[in-house]
PDB file of N, H, CA, C and O in Angstrom:
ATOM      1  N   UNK A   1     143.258  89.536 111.897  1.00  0.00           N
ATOM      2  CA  UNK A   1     144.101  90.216 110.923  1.00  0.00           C
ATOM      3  C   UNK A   1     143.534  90.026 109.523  1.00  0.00           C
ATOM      4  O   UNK A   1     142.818  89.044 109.328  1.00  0.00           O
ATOM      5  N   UNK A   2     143.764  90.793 108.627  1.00  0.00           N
ATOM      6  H   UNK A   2     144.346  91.591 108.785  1.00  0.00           H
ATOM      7  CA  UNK A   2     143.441  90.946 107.076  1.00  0.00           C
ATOM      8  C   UNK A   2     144.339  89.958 106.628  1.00  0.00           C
ATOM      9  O   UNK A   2     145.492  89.733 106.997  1.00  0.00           O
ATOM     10  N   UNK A   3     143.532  89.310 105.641  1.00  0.00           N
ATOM     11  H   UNK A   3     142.596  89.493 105.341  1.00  0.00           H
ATOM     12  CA  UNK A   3     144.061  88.432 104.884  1.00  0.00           C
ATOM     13  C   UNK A   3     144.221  89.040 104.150  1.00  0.00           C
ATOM     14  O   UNK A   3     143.645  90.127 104.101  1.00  0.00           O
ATOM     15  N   UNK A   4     145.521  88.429 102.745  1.00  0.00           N
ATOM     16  H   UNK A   4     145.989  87.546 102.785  1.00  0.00           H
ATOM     17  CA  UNK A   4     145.853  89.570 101.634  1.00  0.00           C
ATOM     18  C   UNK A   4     146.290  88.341 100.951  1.00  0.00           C
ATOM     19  O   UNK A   4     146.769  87.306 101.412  1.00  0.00           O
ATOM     20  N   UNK A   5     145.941  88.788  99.423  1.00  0.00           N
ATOM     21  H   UNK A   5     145.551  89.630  99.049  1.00  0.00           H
ATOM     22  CA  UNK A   5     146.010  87.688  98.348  1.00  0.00           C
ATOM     23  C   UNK A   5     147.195  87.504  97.846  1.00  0.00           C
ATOM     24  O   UNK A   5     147.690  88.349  97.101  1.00  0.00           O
ATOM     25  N   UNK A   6     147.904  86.238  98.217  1.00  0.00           N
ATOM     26  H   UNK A   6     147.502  85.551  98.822  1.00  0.00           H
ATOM     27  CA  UNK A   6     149.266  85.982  97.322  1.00  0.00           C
ATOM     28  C   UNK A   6     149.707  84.796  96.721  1.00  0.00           C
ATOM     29  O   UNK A   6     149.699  83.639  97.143  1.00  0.00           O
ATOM     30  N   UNK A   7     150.233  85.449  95.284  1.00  0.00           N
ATOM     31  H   UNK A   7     150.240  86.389  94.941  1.00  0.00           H
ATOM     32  CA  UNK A   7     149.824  84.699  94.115  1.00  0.00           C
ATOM     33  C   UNK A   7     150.690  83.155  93.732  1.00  0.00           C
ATOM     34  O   UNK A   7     150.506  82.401  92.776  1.00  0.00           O
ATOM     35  N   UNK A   8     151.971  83.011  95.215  1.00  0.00           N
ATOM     36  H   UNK A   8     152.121  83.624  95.992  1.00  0.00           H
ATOM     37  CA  UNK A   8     152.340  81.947  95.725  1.00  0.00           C
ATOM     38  C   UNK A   8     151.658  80.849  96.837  1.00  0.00           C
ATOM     39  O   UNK A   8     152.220  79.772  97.037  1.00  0.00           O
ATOM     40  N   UNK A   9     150.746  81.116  97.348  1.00  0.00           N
ATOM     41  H   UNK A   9     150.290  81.991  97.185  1.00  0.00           H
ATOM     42  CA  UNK A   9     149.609  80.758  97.876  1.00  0.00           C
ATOM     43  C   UNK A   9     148.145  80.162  97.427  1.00  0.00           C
ATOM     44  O   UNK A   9     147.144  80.789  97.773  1.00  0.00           O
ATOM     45  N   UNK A  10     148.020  79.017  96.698  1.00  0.00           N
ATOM     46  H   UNK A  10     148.833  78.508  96.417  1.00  0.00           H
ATOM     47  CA  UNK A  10     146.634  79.154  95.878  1.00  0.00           C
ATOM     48  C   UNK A  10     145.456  79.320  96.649  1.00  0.00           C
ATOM     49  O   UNK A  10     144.566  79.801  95.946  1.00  0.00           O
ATOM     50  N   UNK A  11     144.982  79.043  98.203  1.00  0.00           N
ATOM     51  H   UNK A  11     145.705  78.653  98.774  1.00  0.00           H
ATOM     52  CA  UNK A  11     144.069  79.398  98.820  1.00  0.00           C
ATOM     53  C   UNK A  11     144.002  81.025  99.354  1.00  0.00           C
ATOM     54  O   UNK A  11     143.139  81.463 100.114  1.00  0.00           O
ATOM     55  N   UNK A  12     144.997  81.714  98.833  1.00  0.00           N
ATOM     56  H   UNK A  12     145.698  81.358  98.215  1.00  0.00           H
ATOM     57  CA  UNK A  12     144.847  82.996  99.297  1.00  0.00           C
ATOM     58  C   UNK A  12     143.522  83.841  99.213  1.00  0.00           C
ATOM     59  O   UNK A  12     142.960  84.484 100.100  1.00  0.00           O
ATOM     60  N   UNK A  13     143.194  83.662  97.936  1.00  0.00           N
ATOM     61  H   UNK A  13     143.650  83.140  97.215  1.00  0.00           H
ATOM     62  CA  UNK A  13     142.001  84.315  97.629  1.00  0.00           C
ATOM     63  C   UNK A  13     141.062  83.710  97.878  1.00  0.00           C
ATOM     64  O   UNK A  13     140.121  84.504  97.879  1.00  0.00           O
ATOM     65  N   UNK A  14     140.684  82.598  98.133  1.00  0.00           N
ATOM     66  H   UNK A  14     141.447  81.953  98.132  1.00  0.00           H
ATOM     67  CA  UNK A  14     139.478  82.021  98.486  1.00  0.00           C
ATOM     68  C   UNK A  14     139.518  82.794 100.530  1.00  0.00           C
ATOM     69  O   UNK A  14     138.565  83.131 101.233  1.00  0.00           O
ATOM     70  N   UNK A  15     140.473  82.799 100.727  1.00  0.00           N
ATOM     71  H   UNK A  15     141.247  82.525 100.156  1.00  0.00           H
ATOM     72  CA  UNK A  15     140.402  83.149 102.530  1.00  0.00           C
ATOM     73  C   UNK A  15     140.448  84.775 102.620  1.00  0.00           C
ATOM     74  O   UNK A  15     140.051  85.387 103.611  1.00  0.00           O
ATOM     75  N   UNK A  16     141.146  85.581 101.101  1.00  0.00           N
ATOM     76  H   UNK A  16     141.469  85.084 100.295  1.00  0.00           H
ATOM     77  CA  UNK A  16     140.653  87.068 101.412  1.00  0.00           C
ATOM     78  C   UNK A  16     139.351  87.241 101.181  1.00  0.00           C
ATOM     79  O   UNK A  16     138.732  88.017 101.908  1.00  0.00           O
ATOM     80  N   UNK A  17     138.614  86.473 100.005  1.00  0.00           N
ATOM     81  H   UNK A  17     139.117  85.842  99.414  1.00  0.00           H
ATOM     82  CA  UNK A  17     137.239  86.630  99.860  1.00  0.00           C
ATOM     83  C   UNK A  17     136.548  86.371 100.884  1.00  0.00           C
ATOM     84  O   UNK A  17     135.915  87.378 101.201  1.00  0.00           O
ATOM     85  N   UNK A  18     136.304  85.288 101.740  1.00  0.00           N
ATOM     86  H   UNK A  18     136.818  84.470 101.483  1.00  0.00           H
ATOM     87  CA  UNK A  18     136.008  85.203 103.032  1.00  0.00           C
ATOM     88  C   UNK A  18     136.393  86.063 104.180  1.00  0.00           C
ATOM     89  O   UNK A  18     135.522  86.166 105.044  1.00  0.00           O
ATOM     90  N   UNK A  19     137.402  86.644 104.363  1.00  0.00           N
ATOM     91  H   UNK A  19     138.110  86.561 103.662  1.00  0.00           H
ATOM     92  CA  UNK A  19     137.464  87.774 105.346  1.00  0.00           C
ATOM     93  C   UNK A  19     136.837  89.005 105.648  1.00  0.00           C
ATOM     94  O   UNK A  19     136.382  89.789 106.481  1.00  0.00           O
ATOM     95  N   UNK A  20     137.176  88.595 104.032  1.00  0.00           N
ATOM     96  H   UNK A  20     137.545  87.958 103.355  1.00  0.00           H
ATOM     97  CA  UNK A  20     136.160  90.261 103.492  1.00  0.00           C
ATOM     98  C   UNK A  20     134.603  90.244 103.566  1.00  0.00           C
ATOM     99  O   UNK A  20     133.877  91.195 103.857  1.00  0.00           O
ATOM    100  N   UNK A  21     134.211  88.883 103.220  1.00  0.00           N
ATOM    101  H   UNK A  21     134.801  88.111 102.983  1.00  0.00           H
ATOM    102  CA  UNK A  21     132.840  88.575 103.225  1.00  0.00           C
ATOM    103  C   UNK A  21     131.973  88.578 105.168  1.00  0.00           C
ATOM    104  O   UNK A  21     130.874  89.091 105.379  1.00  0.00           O
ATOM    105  N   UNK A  22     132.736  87.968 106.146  1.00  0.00           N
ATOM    106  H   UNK A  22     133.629  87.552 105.974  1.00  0.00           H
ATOM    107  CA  UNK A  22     132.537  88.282 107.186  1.00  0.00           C
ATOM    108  C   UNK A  22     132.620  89.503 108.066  1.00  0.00           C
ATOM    109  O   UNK A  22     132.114  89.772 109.155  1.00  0.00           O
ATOM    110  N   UNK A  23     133.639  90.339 107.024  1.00  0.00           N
ATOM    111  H   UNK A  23     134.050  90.121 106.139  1.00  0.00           H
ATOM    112  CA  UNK A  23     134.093  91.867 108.035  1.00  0.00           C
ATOM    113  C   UNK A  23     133.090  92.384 107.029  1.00  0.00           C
ATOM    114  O   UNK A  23     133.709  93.268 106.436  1.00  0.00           O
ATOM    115  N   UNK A  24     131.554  92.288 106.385  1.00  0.00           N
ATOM    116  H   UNK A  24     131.052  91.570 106.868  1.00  0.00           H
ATOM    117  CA  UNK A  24     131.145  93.039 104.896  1.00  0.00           C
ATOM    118  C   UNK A  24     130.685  94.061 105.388  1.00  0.00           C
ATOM    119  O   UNK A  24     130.786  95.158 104.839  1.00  0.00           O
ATOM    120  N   UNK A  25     129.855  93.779 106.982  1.00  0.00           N
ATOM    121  H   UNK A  25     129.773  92.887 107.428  1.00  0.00           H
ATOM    122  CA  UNK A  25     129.377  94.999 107.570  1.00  0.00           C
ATOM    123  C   UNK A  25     130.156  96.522 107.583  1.00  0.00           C
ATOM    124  O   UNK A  25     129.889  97.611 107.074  1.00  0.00           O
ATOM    125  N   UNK A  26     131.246  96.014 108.429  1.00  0.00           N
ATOM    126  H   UNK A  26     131.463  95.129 108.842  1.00  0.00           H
ATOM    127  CA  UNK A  26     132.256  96.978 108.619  1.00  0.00           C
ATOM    128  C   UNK A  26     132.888  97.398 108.040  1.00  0.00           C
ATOM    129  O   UNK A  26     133.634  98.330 108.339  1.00  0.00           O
ATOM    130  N   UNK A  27     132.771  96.653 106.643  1.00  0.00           N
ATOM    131  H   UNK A  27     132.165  95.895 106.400  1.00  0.00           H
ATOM    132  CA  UNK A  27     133.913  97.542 105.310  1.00  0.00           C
ATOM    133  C   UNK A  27     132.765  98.283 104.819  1.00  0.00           C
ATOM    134  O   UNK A  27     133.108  99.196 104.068  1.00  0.00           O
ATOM    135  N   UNK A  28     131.367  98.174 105.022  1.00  0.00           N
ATOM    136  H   UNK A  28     131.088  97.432 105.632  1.00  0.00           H
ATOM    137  CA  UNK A  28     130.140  98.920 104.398  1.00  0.00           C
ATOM    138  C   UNK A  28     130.243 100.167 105.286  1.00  0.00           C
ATOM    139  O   UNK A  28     129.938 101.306 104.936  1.00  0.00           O
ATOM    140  N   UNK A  29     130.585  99.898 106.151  1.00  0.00           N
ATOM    141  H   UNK A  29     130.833  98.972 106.436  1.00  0.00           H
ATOM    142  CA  UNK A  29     130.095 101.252 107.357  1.00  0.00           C
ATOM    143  C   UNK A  29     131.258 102.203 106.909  1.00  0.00           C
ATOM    144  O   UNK A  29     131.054 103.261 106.312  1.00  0.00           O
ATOM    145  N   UNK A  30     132.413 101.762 107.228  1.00  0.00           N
ATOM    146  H   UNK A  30     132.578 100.903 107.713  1.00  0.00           H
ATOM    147  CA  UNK A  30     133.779 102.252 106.941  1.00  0.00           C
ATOM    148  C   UNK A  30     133.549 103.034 105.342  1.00  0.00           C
ATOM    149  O   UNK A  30     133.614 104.263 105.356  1.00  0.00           O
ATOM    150  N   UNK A  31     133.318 102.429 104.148  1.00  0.00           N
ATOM    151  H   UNK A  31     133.266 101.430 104.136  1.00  0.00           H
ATOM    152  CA  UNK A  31     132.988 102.926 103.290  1.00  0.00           C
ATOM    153  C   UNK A  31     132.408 104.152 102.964  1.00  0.00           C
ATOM    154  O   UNK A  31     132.902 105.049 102.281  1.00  0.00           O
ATOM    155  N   UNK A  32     130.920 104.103 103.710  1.00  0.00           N
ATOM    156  H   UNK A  32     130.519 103.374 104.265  1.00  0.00           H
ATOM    157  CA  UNK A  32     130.323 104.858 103.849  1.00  0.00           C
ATOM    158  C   UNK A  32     130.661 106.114 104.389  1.00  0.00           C
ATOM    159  O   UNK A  32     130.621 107.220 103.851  1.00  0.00           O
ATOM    160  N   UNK A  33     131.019 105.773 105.590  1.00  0.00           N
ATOM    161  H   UNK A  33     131.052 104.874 106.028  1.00  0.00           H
ATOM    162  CA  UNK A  33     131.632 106.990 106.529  1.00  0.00           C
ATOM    163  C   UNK A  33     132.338 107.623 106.152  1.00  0.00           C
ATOM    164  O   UNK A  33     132.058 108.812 106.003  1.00  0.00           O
ATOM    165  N   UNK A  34     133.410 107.194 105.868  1.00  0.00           N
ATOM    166  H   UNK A  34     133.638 106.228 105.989  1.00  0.00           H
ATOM    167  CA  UNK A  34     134.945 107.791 105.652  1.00  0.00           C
ATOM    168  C   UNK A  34     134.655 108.257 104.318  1.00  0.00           C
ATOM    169  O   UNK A  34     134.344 107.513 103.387  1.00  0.00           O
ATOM    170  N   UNK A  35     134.829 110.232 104.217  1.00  0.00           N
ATOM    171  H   UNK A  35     135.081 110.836 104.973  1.00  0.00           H
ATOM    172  CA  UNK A  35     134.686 110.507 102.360  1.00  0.00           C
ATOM    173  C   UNK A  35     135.686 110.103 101.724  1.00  0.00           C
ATOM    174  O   UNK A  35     135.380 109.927 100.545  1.00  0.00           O
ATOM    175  N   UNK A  36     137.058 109.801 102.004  1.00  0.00           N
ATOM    176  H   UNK A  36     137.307 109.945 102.962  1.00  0.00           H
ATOM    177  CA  UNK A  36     137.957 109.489 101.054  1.00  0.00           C
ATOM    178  C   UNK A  36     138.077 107.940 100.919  1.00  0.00           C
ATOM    179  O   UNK A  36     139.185 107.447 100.711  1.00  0.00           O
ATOM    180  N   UNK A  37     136.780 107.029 101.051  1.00  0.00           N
ATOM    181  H   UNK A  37     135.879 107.429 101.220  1.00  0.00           H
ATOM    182  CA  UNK A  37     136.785 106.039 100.643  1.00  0.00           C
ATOM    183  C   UNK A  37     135.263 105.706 100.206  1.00  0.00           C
ATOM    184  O   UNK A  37     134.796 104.568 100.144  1.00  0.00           O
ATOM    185  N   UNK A  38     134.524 106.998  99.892  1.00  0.00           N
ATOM    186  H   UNK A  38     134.904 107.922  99.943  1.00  0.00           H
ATOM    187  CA  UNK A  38     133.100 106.516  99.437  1.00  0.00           C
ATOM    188  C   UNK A  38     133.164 105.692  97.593  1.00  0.00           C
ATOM    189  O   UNK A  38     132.305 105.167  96.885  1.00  0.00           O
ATOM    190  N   UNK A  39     134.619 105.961  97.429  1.00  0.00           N
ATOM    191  H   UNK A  39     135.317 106.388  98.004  1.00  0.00           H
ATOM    192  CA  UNK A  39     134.929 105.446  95.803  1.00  0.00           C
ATOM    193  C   UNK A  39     134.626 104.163  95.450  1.00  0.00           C
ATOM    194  O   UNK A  39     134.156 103.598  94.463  1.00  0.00           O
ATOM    195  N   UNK A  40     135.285 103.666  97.234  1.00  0.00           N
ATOM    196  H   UNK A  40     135.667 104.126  98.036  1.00  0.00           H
ATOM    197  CA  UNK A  40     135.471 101.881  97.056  1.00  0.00           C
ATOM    198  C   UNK A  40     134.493 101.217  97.805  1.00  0.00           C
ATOM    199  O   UNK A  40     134.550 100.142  98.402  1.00  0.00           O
ATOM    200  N   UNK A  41     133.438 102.159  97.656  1.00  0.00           N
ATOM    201  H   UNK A  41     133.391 103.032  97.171  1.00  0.00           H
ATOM    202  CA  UNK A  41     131.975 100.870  98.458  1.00  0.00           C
ATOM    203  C   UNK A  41     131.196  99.856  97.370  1.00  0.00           C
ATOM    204  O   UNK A  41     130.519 100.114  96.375  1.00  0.00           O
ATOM    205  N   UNK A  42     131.499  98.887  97.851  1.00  0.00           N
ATOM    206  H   UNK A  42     132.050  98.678  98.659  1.00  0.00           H
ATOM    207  CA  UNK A  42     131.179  97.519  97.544  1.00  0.00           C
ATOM    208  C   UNK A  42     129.520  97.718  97.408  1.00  0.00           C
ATOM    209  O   UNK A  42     128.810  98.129  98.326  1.00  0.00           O
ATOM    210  N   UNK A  43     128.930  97.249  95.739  1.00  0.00           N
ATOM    211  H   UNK A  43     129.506  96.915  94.993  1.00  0.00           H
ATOM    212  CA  UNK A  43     127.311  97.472  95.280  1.00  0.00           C
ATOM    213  C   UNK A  43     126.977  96.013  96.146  1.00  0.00           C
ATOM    214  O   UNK A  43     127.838  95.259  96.598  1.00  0.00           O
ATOM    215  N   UNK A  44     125.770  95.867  96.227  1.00  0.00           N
ATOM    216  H   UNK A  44     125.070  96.480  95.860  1.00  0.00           H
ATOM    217  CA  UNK A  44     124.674  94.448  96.623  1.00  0.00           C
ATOM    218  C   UNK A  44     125.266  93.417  95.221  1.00  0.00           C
ATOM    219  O   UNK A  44     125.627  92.252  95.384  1.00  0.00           O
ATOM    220  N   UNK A  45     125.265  93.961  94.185  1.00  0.00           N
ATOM    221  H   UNK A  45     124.972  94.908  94.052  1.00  0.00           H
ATOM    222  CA  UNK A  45     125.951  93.068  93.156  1.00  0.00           C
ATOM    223  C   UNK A  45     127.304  92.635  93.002  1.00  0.00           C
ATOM    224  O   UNK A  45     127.648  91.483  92.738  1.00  0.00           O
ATOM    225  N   UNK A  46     128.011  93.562  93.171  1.00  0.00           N
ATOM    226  H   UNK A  46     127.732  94.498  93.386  1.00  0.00           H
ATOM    227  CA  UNK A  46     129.492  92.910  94.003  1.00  0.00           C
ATOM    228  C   UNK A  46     129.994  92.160  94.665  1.00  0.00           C
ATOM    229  O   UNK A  46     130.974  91.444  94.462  1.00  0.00           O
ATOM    230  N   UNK A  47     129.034  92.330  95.932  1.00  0.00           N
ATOM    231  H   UNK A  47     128.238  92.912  96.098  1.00  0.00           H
ATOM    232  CA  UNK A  47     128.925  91.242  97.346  1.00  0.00           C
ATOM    233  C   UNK A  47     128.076  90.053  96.733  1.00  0.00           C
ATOM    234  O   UNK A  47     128.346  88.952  97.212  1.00  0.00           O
ATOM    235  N   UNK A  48     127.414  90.074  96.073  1.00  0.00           N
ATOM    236  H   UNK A  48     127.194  90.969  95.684  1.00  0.00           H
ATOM    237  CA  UNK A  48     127.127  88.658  95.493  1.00  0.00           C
ATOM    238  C   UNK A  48     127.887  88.263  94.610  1.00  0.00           C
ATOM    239  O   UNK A  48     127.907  87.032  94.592  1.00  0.00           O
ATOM    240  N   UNK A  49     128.809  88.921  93.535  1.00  0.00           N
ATOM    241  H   UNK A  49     128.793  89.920  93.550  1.00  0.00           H
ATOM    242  CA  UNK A  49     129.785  88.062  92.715  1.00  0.00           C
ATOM    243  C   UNK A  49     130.547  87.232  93.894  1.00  0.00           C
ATOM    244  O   UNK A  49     130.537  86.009  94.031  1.00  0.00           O
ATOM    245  N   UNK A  50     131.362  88.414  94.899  1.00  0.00           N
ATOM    246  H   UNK A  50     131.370  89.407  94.787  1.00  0.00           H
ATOM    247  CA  UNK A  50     132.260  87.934  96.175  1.00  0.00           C
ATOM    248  C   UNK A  50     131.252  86.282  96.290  1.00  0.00           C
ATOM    249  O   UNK A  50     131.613  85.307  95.630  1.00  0.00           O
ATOM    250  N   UNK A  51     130.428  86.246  96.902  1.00  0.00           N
ATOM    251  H   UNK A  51     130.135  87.037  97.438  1.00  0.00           H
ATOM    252  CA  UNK A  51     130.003  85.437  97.225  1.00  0.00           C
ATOM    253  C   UNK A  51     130.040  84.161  96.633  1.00  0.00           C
ATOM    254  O   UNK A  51     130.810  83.253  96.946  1.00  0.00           O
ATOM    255  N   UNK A  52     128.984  84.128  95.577  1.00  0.00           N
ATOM    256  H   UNK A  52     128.359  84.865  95.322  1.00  0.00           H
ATOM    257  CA  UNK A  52     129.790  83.495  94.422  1.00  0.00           C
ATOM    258  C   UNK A  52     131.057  82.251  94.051  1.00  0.00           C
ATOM    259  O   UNK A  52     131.188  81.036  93.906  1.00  0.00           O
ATOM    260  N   UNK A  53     131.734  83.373  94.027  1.00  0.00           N
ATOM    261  H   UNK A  53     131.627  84.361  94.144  1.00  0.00           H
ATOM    262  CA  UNK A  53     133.185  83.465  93.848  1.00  0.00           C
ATOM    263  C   UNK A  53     133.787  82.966  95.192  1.00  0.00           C
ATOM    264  O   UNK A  53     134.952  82.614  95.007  1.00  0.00           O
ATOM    265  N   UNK A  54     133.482  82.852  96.174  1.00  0.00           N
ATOM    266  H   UNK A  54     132.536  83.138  96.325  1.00  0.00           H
ATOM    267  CA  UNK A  54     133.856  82.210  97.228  1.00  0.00           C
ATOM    268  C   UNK A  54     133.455  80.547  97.545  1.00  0.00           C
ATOM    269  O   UNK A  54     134.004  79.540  97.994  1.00  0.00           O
ATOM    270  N   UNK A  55     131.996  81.012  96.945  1.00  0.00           N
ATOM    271  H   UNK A  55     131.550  81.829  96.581  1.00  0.00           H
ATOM    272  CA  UNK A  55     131.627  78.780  97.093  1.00  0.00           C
ATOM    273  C   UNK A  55     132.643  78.409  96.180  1.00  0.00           C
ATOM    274  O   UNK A  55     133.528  77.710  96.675  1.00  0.00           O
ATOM    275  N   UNK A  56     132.773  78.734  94.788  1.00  0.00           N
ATOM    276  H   UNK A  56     132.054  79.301  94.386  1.00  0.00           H
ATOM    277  CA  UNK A  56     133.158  78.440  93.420  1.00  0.00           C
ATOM    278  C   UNK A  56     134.529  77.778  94.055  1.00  0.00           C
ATOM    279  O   UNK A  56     134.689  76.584  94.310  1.00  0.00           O
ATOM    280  N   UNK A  57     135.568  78.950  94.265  1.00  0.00           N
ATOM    281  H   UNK A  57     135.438  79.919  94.058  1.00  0.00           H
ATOM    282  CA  UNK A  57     136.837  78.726  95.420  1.00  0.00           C
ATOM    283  C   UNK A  57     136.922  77.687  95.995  1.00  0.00           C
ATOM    284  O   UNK A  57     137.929  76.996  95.844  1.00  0.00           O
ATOM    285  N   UNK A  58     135.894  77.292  96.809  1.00  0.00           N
ATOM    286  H   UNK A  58     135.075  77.853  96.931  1.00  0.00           H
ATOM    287  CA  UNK A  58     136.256  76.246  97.970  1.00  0.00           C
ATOM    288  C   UNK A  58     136.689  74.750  97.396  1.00  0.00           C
ATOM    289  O   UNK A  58     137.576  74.018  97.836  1.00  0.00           O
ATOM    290  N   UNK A  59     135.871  74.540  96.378  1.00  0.00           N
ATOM    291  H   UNK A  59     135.151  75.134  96.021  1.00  0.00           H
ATOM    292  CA  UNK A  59     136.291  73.287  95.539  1.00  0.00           C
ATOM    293  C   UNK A  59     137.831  73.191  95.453  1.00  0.00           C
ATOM    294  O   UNK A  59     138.513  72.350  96.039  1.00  0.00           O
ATOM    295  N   UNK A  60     138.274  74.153  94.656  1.00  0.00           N
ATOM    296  H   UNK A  60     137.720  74.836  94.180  1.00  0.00           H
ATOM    297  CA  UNK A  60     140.113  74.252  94.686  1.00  0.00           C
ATOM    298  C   UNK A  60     140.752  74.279  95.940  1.00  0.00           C
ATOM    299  O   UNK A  60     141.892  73.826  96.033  1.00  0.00           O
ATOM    300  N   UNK A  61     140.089  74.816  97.053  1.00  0.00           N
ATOM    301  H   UNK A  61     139.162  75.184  96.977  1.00  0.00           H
ATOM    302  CA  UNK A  61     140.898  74.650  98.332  1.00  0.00           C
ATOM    303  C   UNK A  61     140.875  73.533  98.602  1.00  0.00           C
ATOM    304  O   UNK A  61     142.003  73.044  98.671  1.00  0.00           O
ATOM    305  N   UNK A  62     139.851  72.682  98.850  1.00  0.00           N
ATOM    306  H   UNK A  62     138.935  73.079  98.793  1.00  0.00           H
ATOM    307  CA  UNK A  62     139.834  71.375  99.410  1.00  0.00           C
ATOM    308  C   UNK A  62     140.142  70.756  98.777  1.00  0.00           C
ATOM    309  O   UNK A  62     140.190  69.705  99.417  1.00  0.00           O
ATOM    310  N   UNK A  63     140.539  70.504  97.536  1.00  0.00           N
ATOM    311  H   UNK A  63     140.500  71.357  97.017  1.00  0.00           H
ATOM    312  CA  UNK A  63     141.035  69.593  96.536  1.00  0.00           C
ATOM    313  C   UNK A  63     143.200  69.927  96.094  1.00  0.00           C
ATOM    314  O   UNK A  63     144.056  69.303  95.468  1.00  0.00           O
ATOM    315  N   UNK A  64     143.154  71.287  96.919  1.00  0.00           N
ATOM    316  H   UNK A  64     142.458  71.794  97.427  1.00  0.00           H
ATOM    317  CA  UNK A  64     144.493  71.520  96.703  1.00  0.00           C
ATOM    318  C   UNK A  64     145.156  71.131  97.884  1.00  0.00           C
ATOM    319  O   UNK A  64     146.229  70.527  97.909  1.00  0.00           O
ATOM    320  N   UNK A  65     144.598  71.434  98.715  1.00  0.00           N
ATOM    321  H   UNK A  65     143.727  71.925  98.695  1.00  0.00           H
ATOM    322  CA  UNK A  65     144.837  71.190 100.882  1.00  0.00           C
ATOM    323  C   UNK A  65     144.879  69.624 100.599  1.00  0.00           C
ATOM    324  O   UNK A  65     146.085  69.401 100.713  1.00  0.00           O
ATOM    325  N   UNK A  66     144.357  68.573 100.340  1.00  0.00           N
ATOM    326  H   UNK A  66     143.378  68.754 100.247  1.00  0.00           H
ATOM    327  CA  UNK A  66     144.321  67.045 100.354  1.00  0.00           C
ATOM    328  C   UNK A  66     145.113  66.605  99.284  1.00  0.00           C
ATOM    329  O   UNK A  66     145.294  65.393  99.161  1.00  0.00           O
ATOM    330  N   UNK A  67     145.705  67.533  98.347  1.00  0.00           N
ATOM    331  H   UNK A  67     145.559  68.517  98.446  1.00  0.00           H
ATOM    332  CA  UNK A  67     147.049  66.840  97.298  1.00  0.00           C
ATOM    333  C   UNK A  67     148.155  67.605  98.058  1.00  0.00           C
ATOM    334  O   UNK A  67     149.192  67.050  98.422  1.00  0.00           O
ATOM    335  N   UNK A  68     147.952  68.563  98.221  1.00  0.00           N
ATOM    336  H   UNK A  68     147.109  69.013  97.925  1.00  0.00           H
ATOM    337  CA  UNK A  68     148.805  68.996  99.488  1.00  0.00           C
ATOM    338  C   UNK A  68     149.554  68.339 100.339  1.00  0.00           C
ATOM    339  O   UNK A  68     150.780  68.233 100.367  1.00  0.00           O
ATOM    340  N   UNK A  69     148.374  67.701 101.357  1.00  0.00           N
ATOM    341  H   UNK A  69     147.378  67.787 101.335  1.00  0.00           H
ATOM    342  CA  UNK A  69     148.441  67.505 102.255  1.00  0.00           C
ATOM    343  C   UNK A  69     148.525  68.219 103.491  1.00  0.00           C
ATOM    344  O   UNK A  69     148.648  67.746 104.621  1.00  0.00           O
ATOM    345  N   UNK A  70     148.458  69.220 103.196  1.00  0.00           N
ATOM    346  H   UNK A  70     148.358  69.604 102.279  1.00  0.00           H
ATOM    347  CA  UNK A  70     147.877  70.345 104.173  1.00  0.00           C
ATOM    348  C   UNK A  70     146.839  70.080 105.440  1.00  0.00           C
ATOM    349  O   UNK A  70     145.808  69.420 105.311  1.00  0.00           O
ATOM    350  N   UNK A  71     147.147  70.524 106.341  1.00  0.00           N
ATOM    351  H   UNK A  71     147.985  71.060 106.445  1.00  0.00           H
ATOM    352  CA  UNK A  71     145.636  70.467 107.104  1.00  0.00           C
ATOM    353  C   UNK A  71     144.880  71.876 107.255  1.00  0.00           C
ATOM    354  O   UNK A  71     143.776  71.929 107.798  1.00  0.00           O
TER     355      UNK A  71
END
């Protein structure tokens, strides 16, 4: 299932960025394919901010999950 970012959740976005980053193929193909979504195809520079932006993330997850106490 799609993860979706919510702003009561602080790991939300670190796990939509990752969803998105593993499904990247298929949101590229999908993109591509489909004309009423050639608007929202993701550049090679994009997918590397995502990327990015996903190590950057993980610090706050694991540091929020262990004050947490989360598993």
């Amino acid at each position: 299932n799609a993860i979706l970012d919510c702003p009561t959740r602080w790991n939300s976005t670190h796990d939509m960025i990752g969803f998105g980053l593993k499904v990247r193929a298929g949101i590229d193909i999908l993109c591509s394919s489909v004309t009423e979504l050639n608007d929202f195809q993701i550049t090679a520079n994009e997918w590397q901010v995502l990327e990015k932006l996903h190590k950057f993330l993980i610090n706050f997850k694991l540091l929020s999950t262990k004050l947490g106490g989360d598993k």
